[in-house]
Backbone as CSV, one residue per row, in Angstrom:
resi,resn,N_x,N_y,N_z,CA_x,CA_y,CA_z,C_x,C_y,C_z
1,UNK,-7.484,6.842,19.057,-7.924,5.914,18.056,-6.758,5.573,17.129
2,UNK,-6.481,4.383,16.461,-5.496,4.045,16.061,-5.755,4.326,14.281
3,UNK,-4.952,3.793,13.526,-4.782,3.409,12.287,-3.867,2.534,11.657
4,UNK,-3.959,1.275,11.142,-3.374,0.816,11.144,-3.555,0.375,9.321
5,UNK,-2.533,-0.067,8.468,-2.958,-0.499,6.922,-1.848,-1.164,6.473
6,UNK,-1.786,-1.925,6.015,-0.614,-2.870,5.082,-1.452,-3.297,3.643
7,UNK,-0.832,-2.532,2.501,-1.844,-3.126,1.146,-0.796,-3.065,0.111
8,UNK,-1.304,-3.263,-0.925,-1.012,-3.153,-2.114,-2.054,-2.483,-2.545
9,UNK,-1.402,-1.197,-3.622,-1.818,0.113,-4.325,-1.417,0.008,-5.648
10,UNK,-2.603,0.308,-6.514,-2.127,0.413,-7.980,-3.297,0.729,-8.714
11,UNK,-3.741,0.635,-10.474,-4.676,1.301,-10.762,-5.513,0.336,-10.660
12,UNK,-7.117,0.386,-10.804,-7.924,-0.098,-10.890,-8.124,-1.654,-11.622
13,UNK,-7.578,-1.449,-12.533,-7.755,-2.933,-13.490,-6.863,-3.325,-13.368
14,UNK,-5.137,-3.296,-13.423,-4.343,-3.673,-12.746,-4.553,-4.770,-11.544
15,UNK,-5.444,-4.308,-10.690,-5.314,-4.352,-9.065,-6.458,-5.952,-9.374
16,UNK,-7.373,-5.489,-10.626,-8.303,-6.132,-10.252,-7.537,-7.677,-10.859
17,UNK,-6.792,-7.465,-12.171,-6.564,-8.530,-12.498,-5.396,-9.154,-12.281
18,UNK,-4.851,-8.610,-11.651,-3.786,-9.137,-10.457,-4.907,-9.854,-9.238
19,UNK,-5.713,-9.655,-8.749,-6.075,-9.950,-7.532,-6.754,-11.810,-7.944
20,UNK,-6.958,-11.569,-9.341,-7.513,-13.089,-9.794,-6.503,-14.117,-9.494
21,UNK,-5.141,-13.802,-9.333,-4.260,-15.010,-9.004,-3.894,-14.975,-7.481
22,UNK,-4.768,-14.268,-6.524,-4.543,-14.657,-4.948,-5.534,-15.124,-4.820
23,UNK,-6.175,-15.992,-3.920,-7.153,-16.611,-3.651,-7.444,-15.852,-2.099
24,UNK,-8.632,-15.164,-2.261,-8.681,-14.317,-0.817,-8.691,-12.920,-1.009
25,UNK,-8.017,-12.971,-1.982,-7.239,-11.186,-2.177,-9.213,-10.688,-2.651
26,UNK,-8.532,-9.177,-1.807,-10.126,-8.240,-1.919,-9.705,-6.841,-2.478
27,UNK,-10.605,-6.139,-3.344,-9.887,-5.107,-4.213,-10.798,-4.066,-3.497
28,UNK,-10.471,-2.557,-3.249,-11.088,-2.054,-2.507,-10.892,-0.989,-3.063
29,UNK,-11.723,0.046,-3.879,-11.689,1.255,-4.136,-11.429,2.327,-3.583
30,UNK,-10.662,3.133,-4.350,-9.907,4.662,-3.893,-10.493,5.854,-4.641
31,UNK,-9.854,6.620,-4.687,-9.998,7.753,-5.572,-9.181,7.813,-6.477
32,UNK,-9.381,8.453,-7.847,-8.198,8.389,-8.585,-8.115,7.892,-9.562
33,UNK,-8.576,6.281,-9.875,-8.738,5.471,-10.592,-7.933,4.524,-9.814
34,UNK,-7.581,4.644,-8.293,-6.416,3.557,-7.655,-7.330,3.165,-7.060
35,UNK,-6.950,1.430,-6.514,-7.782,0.971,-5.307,-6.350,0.503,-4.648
36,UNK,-6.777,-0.537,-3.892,-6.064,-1.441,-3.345,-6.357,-2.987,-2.593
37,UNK,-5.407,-3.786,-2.384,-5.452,-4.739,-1.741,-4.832,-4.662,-0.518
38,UNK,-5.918,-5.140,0.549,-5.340,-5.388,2.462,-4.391,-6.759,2.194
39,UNK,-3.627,-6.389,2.858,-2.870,-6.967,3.277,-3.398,-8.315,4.892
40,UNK,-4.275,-9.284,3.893,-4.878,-9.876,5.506,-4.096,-10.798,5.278
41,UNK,-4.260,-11.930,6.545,-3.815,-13.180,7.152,-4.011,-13.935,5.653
42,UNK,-4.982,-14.096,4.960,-5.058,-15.261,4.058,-4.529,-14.736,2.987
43,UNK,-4.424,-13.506,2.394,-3.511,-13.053,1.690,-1.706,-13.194,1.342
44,UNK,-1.559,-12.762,2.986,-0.333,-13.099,3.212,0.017,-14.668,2.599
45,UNK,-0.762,-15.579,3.436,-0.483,-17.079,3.539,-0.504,-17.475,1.606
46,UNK,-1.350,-16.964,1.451,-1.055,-17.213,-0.277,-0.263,-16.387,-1.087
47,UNK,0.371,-15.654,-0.936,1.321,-15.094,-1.726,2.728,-15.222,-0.865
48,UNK,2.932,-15.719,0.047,4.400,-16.125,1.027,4.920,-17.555,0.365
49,UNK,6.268,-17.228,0.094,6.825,-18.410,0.167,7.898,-18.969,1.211
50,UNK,7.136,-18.616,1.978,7.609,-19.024,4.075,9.067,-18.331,4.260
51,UNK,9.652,-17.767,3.336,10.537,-17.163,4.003,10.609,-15.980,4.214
52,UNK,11.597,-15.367,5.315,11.801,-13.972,5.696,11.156,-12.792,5.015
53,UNK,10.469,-11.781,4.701,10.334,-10.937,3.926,10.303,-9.296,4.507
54,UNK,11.889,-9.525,5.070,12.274,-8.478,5.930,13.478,-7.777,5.523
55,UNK,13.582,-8.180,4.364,15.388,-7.423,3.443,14.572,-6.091,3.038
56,UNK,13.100,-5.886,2.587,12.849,-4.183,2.879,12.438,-3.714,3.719
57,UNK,12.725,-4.470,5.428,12.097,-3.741,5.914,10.589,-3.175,6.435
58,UNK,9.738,-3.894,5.811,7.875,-4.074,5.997,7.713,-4.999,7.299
59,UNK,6.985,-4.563,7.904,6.404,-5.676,8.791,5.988,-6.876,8.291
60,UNK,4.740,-6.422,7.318,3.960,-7.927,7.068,4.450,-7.757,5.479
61,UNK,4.878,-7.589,5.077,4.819,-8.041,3.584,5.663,-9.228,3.511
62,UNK,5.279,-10.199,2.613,5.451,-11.612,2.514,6.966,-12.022,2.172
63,UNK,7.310,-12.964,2.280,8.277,-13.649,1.597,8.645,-13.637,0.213
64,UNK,9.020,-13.321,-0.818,9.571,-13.262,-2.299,8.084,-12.972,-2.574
65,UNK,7.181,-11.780,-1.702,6.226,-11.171,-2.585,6.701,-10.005,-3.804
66,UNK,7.503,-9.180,-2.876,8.067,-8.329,-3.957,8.277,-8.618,-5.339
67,UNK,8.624,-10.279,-5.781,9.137,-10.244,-7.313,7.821,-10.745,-7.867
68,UNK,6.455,-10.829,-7.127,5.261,-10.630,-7.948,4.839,-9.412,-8.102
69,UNK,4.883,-8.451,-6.860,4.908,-6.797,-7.685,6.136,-6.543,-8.450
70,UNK,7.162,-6.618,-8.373,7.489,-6.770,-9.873,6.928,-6.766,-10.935
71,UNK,6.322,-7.932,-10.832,5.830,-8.732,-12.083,4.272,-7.963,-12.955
72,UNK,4.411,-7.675,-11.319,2.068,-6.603,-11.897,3.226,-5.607,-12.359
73,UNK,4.300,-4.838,-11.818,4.418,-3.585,-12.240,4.965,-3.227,-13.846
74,UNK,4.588,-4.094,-14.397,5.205,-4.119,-15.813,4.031,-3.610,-16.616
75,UNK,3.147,-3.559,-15.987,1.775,-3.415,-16.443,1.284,-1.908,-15.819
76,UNK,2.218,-1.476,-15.127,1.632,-0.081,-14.106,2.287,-0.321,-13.151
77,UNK,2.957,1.326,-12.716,2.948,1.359,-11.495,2.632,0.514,-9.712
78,UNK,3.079,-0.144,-8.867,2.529,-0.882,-8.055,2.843,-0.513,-6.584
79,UNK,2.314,-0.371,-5.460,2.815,0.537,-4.444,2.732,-0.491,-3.222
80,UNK,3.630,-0.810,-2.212,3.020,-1.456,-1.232,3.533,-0.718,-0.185
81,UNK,2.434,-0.615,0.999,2.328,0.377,1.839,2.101,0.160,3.210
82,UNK,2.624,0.192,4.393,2.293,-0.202,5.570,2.337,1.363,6.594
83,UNK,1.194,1.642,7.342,1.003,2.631,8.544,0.912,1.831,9.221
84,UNK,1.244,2.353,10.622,0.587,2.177,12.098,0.679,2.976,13.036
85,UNK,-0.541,3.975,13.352,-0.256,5.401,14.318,-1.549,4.177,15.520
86,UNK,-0.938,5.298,16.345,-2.016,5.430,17.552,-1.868,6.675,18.484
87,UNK,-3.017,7.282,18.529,-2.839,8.816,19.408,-1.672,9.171,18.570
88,UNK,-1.955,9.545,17.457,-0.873,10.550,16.642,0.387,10.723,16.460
89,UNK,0.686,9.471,16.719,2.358,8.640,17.117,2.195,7.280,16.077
90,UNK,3.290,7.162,15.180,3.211,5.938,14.658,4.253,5.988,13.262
91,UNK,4.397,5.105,12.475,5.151,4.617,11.141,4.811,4.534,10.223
92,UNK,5.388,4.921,8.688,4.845,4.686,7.821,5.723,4.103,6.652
93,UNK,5.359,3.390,5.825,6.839,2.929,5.325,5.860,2.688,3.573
94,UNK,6.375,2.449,2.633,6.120,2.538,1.334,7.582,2.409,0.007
95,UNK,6.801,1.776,-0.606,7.881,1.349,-2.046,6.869,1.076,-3.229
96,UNK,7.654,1.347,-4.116,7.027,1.387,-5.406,7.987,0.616,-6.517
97,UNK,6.937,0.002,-6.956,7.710,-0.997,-8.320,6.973,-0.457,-9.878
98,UNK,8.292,-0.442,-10.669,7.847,0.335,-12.038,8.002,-0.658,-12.669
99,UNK,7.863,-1.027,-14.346,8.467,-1.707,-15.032,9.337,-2.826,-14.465
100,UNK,8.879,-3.409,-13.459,9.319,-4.978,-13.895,10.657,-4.652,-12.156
101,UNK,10.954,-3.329,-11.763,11.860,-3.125,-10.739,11.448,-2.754,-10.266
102,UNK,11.890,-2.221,-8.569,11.682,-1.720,-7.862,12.700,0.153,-8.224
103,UNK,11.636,1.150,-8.237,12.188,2.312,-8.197,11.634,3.447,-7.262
104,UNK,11.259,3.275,-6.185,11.114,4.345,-4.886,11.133,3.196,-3.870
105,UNK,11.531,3.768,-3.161,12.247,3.058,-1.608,12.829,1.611,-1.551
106,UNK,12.626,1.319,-0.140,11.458,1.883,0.365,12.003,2.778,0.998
107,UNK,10.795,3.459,1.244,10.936,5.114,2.429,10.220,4.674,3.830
108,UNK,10.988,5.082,4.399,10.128,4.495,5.682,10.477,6.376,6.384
109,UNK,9.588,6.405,7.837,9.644,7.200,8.434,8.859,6.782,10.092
110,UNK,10.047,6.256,10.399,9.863,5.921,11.903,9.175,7.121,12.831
111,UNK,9.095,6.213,13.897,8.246,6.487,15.043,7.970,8.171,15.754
112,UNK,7.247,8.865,15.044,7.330,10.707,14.912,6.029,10.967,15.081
113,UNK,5.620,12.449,15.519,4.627,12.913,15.610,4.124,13.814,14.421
114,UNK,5.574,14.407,14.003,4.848,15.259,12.870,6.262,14.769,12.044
115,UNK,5.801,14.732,10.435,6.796,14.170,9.545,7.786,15.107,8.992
116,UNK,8.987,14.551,9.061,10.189,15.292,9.100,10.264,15.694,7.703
117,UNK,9.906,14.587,6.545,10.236,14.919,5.098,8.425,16.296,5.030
118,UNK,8.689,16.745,3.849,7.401,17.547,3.434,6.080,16.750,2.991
119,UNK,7.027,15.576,2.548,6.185,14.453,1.962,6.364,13.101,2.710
120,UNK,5.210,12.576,3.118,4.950,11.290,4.226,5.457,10.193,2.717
121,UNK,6.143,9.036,3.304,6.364,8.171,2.219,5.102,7.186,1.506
122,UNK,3.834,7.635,2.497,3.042,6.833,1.762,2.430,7.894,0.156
123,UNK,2.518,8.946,0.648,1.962,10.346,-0.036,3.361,10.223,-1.602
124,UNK,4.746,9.977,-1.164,5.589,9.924,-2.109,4.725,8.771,-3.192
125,UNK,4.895,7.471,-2.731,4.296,6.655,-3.431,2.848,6.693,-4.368
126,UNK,1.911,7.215,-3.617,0.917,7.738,-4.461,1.212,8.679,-5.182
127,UNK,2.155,9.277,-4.893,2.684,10.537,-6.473,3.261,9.658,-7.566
128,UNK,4.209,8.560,-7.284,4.670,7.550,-8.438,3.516,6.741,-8.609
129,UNK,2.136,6.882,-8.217,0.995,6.094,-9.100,0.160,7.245,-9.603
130,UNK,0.457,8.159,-9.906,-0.660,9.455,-10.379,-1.348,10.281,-9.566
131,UNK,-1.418,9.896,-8.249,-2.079,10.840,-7.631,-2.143,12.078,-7.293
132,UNK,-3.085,12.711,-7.501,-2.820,14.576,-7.004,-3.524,14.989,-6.051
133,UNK,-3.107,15.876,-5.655,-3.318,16.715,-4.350,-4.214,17.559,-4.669
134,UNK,-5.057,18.532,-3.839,-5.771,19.743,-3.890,-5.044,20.363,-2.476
135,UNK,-5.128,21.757,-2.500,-4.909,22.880,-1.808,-5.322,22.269,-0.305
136,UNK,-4.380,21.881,0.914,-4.871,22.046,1.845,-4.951,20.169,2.186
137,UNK,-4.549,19.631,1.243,-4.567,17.875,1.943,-3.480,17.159,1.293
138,UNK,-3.030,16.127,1.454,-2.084,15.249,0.915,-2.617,14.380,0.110
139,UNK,-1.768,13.699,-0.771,-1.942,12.382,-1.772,-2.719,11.399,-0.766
140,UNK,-2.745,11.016,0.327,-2.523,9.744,1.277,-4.275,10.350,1.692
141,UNK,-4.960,11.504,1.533,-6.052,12.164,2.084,-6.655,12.036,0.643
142,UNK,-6.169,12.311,-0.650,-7.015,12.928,-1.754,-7.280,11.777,-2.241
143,UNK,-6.698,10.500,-1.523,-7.206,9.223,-2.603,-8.073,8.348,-1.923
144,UNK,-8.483,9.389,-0.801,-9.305,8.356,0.324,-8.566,7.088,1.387
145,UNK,-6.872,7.676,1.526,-6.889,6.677,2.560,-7.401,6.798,4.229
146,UNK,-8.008,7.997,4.126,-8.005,8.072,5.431,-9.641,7.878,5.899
147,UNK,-10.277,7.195,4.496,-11.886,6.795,4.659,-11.647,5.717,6.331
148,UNK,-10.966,4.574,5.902,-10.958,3.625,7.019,-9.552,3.211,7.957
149,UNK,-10.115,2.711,9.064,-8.707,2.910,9.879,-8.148,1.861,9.720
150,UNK,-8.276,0.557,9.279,-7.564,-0.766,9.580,-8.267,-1.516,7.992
151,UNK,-7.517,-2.656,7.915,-7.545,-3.750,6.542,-8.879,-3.861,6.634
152,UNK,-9.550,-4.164,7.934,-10.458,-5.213,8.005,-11.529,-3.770,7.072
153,UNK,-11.704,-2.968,7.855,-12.837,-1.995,7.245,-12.642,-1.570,6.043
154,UNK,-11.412,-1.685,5.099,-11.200,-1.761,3.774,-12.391,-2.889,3.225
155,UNK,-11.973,-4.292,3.453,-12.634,-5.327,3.141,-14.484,-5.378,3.342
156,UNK,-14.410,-4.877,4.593,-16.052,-4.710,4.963,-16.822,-3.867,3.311
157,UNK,-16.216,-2.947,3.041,-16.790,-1.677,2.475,-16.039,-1.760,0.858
158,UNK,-15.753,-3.001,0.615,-15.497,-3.081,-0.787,-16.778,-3.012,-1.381
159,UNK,-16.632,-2.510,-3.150,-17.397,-2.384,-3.744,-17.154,-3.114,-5.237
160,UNK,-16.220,-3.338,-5.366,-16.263,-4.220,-6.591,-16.681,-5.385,-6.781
């Protein structure tokens, strides 16, 4: 069974009133006081400004999206995050924007079975948005990312 996620991560009201200037954008609750936004097709198309958005490295993250997280992160912490495993093989990549810059990664951690750092880079990133751990699971487990496997079932199972 696979897993697959590309979003934007940050706190709750943040997320929500950031999400009023995408048209499409869906806010999807976490644990923590974090939710996030999927990263879908109409998302993309409204926050891209058609060019390349491959100088960090993300699969899908947009064209000169980064200098709108920027822009939320002046307001909080802002995380954008891409997995893709299948059969327990797969990538994970993550960056975080503080105050108005970018200050963690991105971290990426290519194509592995078990993760080389102690800390998966999506798990780093949820530590630069507040998140904590309990005995026995990771940041990336304690904030509920591992409720759903793909964007779409984020979106299905929103609650705001």
């Amino acid at each position: 069974m696979g897993y697959e996620l590309q979003a934007v991560i940050a706190a709750d009201e943040l997320l929500h009133r950031a999400s009023r200037e995408i048209p499409g954008a869906r806010v999807a609750p976490l644990r923590q006081g974090l939710s996030l936004i999927p990263m879908t097709d109409e998302v993309f198309d409204a926050v891209t400004d058609g060019s390349d958005g491959g100088d960090l490295g993300f699969w899908k993250l947009p064209g000169r999206f980064e200098t709108l997280l920027a822009q939320w992160s002046s307001a909080g912490p802002v995380a954008y995050v891409e997995a893709e495993y299948f059969g327990g093989i797969g990538e994970q990549r993550a960056a975080v924007w503080s105050d108005g810059s970018l200050t963690l990664g991105p971290l990426d951690e290519p194509e592995k079975k078990r993760f080389s750092r102690a800390v998966s880079p999506i798990s780093q990133a949820l530590r630069r948005l507040g998140a904590r751990k309990s005995l026995g699971e990771d940041e990336f487990s304690a904030v509920g990312l591992d409720r759903h496997r793909n964007n779409e079932d984020w979106i299905t199972s929103r609650t705001d």
